[in-house]
VMD Tcl script that builds the backbone (N, CA, C; Angstrom):
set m [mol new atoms 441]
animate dup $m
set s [atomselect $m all]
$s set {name element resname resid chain x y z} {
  {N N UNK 1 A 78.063 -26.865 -73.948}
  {CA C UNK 1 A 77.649 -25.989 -75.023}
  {C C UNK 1 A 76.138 -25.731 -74.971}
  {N N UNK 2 A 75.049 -26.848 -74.817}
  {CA C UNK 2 A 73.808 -26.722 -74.585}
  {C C UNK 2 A 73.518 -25.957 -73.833}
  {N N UNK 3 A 74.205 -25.889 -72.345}
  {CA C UNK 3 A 74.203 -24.831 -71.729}
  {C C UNK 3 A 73.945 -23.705 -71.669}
  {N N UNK 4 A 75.116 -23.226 -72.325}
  {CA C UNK 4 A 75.862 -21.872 -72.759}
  {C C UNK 4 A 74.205 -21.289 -73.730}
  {N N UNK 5 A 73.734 -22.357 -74.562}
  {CA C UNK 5 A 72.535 -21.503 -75.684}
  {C C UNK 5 A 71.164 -21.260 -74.605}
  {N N UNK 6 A 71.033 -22.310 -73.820}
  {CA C UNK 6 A 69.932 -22.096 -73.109}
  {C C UNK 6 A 70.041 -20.777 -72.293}
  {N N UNK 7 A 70.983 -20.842 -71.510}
  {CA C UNK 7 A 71.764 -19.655 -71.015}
  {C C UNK 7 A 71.676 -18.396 -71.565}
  {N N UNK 8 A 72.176 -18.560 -73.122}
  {CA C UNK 8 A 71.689 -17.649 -73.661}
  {C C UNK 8 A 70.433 -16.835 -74.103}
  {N N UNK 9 A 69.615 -17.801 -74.497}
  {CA C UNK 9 A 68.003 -17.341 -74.778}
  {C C UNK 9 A 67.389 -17.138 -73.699}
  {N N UNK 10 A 68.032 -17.499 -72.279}
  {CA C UNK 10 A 66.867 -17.194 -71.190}
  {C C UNK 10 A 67.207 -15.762 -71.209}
  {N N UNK 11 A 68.455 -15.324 -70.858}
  {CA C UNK 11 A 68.583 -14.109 -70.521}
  {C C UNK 11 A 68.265 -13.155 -71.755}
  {N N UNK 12 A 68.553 -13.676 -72.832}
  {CA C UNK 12 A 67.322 -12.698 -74.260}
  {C C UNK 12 A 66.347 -12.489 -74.039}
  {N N UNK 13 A 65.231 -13.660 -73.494}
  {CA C UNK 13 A 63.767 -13.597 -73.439}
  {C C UNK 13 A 63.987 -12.983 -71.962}
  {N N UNK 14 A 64.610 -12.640 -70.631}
  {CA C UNK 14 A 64.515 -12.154 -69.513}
  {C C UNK 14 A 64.802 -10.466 -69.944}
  {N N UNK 15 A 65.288 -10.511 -70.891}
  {CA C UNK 15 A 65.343 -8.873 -71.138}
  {C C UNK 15 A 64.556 -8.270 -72.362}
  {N N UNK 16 A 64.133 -9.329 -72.653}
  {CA C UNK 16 A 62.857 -8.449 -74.021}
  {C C UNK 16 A 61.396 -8.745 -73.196}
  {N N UNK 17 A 61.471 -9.186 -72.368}
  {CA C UNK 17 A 60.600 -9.445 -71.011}
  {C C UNK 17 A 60.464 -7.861 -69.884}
  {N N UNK 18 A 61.713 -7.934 -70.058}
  {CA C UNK 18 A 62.041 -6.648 -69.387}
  {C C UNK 18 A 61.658 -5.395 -70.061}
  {N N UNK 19 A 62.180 -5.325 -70.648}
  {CA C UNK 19 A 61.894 -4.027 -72.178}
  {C C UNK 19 A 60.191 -4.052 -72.060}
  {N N UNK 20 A 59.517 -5.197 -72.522}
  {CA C UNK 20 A 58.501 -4.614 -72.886}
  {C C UNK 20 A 57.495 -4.430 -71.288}
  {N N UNK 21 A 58.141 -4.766 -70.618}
  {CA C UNK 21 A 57.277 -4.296 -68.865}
  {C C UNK 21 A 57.871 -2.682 -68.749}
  {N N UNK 22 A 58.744 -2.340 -69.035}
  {CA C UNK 22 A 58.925 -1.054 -69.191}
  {C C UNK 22 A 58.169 0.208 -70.263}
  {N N UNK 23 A 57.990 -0.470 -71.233}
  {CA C UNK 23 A 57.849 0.140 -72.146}
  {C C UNK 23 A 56.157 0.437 -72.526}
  {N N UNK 24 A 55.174 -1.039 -71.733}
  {CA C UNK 24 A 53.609 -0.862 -71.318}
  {C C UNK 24 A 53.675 -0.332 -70.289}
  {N N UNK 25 A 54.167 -0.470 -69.348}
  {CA C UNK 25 A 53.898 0.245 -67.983}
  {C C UNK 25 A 54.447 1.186 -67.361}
  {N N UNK 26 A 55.729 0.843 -67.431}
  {CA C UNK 26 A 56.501 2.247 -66.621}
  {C C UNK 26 A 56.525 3.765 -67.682}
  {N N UNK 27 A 56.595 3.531 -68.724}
  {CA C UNK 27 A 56.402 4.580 -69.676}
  {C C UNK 27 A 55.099 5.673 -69.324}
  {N N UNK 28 A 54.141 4.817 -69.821}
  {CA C UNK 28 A 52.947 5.681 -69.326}
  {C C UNK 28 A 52.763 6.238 -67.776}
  {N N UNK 29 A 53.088 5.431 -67.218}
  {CA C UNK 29 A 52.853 5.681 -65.457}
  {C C UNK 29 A 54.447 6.949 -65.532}
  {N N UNK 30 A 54.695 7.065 -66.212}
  {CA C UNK 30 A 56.169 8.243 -66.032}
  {C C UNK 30 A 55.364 9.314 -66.782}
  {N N UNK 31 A 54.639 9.210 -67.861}
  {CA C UNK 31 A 53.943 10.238 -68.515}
  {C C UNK 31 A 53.138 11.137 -67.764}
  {N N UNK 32 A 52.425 9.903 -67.151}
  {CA C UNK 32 A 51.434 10.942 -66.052}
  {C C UNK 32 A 51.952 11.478 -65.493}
  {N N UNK 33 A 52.627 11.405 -64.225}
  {CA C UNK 33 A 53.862 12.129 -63.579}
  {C C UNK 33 A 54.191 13.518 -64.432}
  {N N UNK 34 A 54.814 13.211 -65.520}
  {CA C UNK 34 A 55.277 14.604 -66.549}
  {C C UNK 34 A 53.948 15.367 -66.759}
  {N N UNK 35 A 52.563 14.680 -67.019}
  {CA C UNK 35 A 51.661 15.731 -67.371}
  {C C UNK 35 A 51.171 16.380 -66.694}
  {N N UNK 36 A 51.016 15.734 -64.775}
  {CA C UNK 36 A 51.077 16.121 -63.942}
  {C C UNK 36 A 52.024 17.598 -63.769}
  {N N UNK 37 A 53.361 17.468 -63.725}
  {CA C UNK 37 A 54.392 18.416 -63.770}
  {C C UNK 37 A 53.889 19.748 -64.705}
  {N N UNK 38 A 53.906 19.431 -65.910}
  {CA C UNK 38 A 53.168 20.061 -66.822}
  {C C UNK 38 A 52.209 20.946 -66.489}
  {N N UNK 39 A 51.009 20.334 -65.934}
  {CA C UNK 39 A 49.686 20.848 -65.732}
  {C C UNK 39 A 50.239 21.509 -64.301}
  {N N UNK 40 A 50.579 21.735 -62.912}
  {CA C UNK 40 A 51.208 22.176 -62.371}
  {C C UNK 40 A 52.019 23.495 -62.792}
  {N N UNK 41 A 52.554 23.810 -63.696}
  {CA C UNK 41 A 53.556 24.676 -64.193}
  {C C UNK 41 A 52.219 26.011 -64.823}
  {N N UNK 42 A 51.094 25.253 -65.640}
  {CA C UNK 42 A 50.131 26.013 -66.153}
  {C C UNK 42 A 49.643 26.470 -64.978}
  {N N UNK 43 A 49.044 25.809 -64.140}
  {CA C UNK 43 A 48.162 26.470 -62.812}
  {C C UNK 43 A 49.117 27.864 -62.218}
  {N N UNK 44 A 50.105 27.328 -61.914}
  {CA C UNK 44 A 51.052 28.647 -61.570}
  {C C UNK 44 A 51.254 29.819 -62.799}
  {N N UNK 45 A 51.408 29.694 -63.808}
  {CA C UNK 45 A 51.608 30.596 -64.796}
  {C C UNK 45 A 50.828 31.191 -64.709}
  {N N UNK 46 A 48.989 30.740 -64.566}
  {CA C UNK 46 A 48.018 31.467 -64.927}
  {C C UNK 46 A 46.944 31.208 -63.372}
  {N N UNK 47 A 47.626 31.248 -61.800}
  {CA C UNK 47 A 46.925 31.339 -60.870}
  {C C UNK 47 A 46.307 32.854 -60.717}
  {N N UNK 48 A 46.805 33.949 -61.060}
  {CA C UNK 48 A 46.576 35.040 -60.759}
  {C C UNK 48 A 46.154 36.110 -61.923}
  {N N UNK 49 A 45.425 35.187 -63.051}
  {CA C UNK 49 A 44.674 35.738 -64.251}
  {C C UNK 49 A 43.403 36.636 -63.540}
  {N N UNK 50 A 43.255 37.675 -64.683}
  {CA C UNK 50 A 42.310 38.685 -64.677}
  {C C UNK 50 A 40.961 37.936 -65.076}
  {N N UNK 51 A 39.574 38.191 -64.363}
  {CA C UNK 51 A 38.741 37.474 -64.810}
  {C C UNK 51 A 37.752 38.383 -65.424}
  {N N UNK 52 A 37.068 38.419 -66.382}
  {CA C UNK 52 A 36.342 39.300 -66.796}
  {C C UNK 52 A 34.934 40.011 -66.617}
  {N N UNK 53 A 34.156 38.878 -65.714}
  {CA C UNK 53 A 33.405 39.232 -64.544}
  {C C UNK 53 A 33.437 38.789 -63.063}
  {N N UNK 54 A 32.667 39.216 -61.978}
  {CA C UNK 54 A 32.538 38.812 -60.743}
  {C C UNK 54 A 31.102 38.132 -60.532}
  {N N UNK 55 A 31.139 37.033 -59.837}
  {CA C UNK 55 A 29.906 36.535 -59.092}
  {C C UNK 55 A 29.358 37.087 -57.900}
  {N N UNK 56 A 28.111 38.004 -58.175}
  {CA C UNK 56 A 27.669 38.759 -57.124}
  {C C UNK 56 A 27.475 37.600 -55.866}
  {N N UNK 57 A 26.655 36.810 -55.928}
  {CA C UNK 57 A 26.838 35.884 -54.628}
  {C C UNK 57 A 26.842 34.573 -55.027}
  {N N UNK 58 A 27.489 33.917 -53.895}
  {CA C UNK 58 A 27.588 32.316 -54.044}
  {C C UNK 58 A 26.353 31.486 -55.070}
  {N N UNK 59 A 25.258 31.984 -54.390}
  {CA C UNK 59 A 24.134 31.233 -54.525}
  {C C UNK 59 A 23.400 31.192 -56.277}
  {N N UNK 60 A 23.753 32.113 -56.633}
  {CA C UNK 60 A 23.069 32.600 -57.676}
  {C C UNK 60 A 23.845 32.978 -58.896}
  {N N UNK 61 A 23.465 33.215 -60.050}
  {CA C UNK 61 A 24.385 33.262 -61.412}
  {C C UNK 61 A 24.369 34.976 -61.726}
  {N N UNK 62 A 24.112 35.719 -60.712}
  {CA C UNK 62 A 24.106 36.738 -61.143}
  {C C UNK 62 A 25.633 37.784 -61.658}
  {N N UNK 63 A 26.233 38.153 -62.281}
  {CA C UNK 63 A 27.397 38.537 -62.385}
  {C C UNK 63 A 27.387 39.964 -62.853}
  {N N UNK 64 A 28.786 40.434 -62.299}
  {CA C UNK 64 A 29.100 42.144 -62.645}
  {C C UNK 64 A 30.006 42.290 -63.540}
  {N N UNK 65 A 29.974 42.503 -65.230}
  {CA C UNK 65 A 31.044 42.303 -65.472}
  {C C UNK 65 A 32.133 43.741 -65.806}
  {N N UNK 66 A 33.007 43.482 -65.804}
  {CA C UNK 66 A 34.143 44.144 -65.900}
  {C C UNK 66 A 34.804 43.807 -67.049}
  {N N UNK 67 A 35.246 45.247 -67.959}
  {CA C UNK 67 A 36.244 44.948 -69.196}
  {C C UNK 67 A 37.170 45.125 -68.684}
  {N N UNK 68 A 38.069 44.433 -69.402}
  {CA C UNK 68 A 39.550 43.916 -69.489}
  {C C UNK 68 A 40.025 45.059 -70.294}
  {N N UNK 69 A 41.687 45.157 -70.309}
  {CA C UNK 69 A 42.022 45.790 -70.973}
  {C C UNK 69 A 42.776 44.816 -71.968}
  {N N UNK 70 A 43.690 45.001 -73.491}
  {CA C UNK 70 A 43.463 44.361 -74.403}
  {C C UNK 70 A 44.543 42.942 -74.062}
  {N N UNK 71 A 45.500 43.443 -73.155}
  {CA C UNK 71 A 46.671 42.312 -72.683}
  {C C UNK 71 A 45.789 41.414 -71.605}
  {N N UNK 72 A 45.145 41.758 -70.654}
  {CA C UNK 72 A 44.442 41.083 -70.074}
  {C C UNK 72 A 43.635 40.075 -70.358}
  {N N UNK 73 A 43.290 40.140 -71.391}
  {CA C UNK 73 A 41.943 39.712 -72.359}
  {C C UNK 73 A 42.674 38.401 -73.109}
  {N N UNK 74 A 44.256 39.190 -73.722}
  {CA C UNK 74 A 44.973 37.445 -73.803}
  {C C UNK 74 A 45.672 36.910 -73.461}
  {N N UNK 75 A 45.864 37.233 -72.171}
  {CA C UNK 75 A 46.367 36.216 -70.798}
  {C C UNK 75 A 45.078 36.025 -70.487}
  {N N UNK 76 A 44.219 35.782 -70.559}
  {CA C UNK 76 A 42.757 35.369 -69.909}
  {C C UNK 76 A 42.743 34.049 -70.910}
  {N N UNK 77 A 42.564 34.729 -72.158}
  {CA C UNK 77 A 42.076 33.675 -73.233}
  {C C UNK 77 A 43.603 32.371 -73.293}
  {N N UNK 78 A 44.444 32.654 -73.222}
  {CA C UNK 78 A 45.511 32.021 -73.020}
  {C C UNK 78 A 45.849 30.890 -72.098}
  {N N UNK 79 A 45.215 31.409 -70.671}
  {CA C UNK 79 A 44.793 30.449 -69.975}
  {C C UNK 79 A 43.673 29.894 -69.984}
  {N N UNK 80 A 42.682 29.923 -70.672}
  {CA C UNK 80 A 41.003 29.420 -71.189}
  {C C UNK 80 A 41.979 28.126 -71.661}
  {N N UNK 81 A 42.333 28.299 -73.029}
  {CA C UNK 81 A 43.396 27.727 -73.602}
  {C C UNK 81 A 43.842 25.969 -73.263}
  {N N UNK 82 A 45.230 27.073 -72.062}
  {CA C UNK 82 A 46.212 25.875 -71.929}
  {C C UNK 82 A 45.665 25.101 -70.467}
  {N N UNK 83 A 44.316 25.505 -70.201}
  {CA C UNK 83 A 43.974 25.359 -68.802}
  {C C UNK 83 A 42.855 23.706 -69.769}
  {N N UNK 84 A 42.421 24.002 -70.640}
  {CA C UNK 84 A 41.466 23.448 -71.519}
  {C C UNK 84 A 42.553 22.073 -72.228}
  {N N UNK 85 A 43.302 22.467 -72.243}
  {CA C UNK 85 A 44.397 21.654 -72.639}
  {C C UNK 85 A 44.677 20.451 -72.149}
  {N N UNK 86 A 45.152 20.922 -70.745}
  {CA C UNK 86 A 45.355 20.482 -69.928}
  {C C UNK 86 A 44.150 19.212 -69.813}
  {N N UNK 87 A 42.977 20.006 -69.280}
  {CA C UNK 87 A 41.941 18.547 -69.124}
  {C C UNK 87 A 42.051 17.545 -70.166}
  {N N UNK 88 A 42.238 17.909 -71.330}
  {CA C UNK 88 A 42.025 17.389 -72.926}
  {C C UNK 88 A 43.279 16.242 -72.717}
  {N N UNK 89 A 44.430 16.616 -72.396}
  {CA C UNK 89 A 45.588 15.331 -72.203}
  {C C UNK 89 A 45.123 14.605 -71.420}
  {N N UNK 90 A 44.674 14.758 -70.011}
  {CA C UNK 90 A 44.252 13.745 -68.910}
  {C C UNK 90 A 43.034 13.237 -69.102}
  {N N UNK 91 A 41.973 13.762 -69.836}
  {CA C UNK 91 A 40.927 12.404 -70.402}
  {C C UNK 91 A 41.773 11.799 -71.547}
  {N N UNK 92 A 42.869 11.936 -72.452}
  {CA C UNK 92 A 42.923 11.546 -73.323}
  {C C UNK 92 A 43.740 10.124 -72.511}
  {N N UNK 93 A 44.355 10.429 -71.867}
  {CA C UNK 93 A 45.270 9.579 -70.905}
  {C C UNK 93 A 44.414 7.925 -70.359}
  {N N UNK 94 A 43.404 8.724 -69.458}
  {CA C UNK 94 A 42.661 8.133 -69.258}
  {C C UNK 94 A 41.985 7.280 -69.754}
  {N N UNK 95 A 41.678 7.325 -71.244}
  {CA C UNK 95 A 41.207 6.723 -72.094}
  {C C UNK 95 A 41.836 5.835 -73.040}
  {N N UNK 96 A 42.996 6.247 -72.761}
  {CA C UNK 96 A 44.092 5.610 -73.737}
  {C C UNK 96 A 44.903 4.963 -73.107}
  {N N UNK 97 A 45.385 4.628 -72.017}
  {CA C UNK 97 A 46.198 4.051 -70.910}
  {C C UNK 97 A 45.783 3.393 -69.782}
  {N N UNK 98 A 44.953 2.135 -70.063}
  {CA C UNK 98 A 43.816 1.546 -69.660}
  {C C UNK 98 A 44.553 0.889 -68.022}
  {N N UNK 99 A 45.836 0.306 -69.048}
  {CA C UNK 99 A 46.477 -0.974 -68.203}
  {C C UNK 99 A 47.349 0.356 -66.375}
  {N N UNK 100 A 47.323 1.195 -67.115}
  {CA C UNK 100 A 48.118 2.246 -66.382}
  {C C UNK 100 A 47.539 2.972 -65.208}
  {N N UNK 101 A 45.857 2.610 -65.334}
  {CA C UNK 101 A 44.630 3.433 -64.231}
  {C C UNK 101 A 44.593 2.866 -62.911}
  {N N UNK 102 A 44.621 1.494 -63.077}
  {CA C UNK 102 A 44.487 1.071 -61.728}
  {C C UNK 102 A 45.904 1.111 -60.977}
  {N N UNK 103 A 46.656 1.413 -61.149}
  {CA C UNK 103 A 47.935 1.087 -60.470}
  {C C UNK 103 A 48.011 2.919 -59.811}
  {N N UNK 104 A 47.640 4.221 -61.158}
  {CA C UNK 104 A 47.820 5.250 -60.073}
  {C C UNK 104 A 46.537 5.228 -59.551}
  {N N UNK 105 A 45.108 5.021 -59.455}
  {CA C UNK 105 A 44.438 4.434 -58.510}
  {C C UNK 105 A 44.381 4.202 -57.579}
  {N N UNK 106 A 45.174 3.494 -57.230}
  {CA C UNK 106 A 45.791 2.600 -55.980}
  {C C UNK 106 A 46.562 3.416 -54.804}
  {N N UNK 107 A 47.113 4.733 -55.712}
  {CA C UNK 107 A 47.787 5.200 -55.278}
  {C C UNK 107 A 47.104 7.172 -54.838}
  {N N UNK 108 A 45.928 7.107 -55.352}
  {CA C UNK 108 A 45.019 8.132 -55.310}
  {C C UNK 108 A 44.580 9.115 -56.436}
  {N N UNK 109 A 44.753 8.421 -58.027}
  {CA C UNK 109 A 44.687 9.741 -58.758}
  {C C UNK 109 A 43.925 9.339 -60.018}
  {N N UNK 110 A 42.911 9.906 -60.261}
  {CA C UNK 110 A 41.998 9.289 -61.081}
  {C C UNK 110 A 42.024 10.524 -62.287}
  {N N UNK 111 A 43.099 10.083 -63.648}
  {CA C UNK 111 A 43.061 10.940 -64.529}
  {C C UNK 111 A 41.846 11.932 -65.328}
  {N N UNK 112 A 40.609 10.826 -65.215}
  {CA C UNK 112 A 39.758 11.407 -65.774}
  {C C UNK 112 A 38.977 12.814 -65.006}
  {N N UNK 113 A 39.150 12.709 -63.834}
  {CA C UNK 113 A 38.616 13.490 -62.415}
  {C C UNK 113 A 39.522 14.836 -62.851}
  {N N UNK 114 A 40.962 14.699 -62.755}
  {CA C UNK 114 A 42.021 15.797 -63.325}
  {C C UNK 114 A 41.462 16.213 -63.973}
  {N N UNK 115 A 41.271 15.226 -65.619}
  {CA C UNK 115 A 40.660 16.202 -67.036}
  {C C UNK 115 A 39.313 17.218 -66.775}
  {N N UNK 116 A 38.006 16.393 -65.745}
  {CA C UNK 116 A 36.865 17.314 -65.956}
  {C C UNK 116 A 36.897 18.631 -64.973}
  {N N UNK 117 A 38.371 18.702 -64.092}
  {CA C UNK 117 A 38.205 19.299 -63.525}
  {C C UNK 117 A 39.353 20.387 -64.010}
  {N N UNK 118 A 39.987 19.917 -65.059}
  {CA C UNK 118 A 40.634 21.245 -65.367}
  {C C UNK 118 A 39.749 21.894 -66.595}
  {N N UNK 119 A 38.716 21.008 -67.041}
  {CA C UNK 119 A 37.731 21.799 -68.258}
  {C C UNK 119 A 37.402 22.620 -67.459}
  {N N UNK 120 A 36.499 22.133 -66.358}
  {CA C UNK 120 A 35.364 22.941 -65.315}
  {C C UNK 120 A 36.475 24.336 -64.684}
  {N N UNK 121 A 37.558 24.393 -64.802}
  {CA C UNK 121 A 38.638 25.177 -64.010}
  {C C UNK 121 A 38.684 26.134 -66.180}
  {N N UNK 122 A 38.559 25.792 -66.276}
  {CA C UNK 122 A 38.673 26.411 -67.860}
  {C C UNK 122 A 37.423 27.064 -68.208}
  {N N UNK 123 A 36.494 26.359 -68.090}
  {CA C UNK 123 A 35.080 27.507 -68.156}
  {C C UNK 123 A 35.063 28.008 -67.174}
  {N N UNK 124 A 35.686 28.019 -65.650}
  {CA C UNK 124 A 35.296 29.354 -64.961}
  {C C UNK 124 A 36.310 30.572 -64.600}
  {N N UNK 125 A 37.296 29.941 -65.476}
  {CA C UNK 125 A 38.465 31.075 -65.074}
  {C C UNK 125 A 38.034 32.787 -65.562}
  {N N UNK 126 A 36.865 32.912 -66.120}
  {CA C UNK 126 A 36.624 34.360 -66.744}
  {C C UNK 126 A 36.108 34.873 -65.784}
  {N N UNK 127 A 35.729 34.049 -64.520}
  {CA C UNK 127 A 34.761 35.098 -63.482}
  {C C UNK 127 A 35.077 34.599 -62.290}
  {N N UNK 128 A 35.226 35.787 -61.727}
  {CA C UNK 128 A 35.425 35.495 -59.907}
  {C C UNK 128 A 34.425 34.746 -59.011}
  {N N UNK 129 A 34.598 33.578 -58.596}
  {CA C UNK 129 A 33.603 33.753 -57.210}
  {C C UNK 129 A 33.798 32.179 -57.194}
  {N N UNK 130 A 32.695 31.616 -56.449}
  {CA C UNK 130 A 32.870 30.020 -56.160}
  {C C UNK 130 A 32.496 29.344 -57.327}
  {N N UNK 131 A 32.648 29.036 -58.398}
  {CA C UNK 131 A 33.135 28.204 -59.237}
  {C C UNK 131 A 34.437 28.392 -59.627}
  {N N UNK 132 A 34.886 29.740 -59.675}
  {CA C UNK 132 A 36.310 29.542 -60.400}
  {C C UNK 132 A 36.947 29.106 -58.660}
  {N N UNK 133 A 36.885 29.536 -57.646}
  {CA C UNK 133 A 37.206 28.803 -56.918}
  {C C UNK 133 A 36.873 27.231 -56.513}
  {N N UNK 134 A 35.824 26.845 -56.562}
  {CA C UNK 134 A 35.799 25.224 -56.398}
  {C C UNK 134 A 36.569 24.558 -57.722}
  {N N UNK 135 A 36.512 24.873 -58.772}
  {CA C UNK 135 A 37.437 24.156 -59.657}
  {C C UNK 135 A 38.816 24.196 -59.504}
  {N N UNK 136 A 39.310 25.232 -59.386}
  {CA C UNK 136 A 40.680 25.510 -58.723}
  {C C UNK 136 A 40.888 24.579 -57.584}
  {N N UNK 137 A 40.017 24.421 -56.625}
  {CA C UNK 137 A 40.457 23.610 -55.425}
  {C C UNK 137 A 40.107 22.385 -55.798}
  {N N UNK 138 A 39.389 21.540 -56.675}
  {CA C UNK 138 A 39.362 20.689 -57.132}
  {C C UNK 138 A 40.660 19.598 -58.027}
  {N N UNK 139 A 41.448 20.742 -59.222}
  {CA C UNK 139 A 42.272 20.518 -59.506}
  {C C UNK 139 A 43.472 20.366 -58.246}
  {N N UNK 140 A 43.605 21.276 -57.796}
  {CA C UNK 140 A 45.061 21.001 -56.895}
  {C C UNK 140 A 44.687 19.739 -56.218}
  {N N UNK 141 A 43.229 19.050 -55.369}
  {CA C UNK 141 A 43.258 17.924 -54.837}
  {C C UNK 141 A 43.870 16.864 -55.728}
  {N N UNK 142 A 42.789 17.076 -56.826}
  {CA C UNK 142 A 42.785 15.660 -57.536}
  {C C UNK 142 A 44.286 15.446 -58.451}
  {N N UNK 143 A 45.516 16.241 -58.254}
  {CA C UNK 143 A 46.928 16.693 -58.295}
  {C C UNK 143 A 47.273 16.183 -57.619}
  {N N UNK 144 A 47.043 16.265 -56.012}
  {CA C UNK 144 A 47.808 16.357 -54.560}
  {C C UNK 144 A 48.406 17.214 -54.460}
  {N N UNK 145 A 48.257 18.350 -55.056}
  {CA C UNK 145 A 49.036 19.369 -55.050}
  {C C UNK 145 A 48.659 20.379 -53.281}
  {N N UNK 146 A 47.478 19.781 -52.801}
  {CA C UNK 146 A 47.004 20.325 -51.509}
  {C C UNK 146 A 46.393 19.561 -50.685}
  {N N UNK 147 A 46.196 19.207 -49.808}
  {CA C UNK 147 A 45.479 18.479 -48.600}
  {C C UNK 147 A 43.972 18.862 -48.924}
}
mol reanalyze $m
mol bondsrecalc $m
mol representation Tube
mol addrep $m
């Protein structure tokens, strides 16, 4: 009979053991993954947004701008938005899912890097040239979404 109770409470405490290794760790480490997915789904929705000026050259801040017409203007702002969003979950992640960093770490993905680089991908989506491109290529790395 002693048995049978010890027996019993191990395998209670082996599965509320279990539960809560799931529930600190694998939970969040599945979240990222989804916000990942998430943030992925936005980049495509809004890869081929209208920008409202151009960067005359690399080097310099000089710009040409161009009006939008009124739909353009909120698919632009739309992706300002959910592009802004986006960074805003992955620092929040980052900051909030301490035990959860080093493990995707380990594995190459540093949430907070995601977040400043989908802000920086959010302030330059209004204008063409190498910032809205280096942020763009920034995000898909720090994704893996590209080599």
């Amino acid at each position: 009979m002693t048995d049978m109770i010890v027996s019993f409470f191990s395998g209670a405490f082996g599965g509320a053991l279990t539960w809560l290794a799931l529930d600190f760790f694998q939970r969040p480490f599945r979240g990222f993954f989804d916000l990942k997915k998430e943030s992925i789904q936005v980049l495509a929705r809004y890869s081929n947004v209208s920008a409202r000026s151009k960067q005359m050259s690399p080097d310099d801040d000089l710009h040409h701008a161009r009006p939008l017409n009124p739909e353009e203007e909120v698919r632009l702002r739309e992706a300002e938005a959910a592009l802004r969003d986006c960074g805003a979950k992955f620092l929040a992640f980052s900051r909030t899912e301490k035990m959860t960093l080093m493990p995707l770490r380990w594995i190459g993905y540093d949430p907070a890097k995601v977040g400043s680089n989908f802000i920086g991908l959010s302030n330059s989506i209004g204008q063409y040239g190498s910032h809205r491109n280096h942020y763009r290529t920034q995000v898909e790395r720090s994704l893996k979404v590209t080599g």
